[in-house]
FIVOTI-731824 format. One record per residue (C-alpha): x, z, y. Coordinates in steps of 0.2 Angstrom, whole numbers, plus 5000, padded with zeros to 4 digits. Example, Ala and Ser with C-alpha at 12.3 -4.5 7.8 and 13.67 -1.06 7.14 Angstrom:
REC   east     up   north
REC   5062   5039    4978
REC   5068   5036    4995
END
This chain:
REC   east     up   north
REC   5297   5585    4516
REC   5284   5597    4513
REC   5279   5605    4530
REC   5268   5621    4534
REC   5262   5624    4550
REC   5262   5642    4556
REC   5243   5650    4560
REC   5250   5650    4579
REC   5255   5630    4578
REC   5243   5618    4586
REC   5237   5608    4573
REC   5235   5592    4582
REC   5255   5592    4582
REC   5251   5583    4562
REC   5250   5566    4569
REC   5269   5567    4573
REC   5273   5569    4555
REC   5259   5563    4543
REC   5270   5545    4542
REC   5284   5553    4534
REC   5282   5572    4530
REC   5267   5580    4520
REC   5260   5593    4533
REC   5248   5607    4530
REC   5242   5620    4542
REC   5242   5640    4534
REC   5221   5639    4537
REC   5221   5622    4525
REC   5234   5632    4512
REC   5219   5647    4514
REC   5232   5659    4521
REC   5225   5664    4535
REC   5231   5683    4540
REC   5244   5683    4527
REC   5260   5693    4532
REC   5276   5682    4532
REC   5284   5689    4517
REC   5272   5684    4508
REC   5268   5668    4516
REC   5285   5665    4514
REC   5283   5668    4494
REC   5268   5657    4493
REC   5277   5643    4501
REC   5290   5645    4488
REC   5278   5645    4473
REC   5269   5627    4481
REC   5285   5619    4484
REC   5286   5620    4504
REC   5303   5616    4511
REC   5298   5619    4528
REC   5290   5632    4540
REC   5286   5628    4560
REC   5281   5641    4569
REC   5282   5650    4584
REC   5283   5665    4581
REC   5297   5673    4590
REC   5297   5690    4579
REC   5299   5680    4561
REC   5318   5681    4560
REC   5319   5698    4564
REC   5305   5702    4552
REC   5311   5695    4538
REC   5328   5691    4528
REC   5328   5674    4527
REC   5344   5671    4520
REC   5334   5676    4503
REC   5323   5658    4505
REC   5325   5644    4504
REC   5313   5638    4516
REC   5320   5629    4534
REC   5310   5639    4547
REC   5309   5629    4564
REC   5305   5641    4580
REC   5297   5632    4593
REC   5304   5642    4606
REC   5290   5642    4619
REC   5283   5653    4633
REC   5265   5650    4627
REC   5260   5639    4612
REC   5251   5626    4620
REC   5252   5606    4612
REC   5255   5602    4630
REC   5271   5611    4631
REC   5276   5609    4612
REC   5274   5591    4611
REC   5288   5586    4621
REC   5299   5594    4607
REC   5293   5585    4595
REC   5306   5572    4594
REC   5319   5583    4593
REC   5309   5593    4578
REC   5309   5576    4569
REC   5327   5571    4572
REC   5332   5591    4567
REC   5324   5583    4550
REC   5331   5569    4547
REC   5348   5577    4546
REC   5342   5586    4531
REC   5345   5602    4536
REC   5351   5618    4525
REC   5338   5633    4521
REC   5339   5646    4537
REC   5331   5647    4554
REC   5335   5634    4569
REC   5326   5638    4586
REC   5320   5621    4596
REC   5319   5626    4615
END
């Protein structure tokens, strides 16, 4: 799958996915500031399947029912790799189950 991180996502988090997903971070993409309608767009017109973020607000920002991007809220108190990491397996297991277009929040 092709995977974007969020500008709030701690990039080191890639190593968990670079065996089997293609990962790229919203700085790497060059879309730094972008609001998330439009980031959302651009995913679309380079093929991203994916979007993990942690940004509570997204879902009730946006329609997302009119993507087809999977959005994956990490559902922490403060985005920190220390206290996202643990959730990490269970991202990669949501994954594998090929899941349909729509938000899922991973607390």
């Amino acid at each position: 799958m092709k995977i974007l991180f969020d500008e709030n996502f701690p990039k080191s988090l890639k190593k968990y996915f670079w065996k089997i997903h293609e990962v790229h971070t919203v700085q790497q993409m060059g879309w730094d500031g972008k609001k998330n309608g439009e980031l959302l767009k651009l995913m679309l017109s380079k093929e991203f399947e994916v979007l993990i973020t942690a940004d509570k607000n997204l879902h009730y920002q946006q329609n997302l029912k009119k993507y087809t991007i999977i959005v994956i809220l990490i559902d922490v108190r403060f985005v920190r790799p220390n206290l996202i990491e643990p959730l990490m397996p269970s991202v990669l297991s949501f994954l594998e189950n090929k899941p349909k277009p729509g938000i899922s929040i991973i607390k």
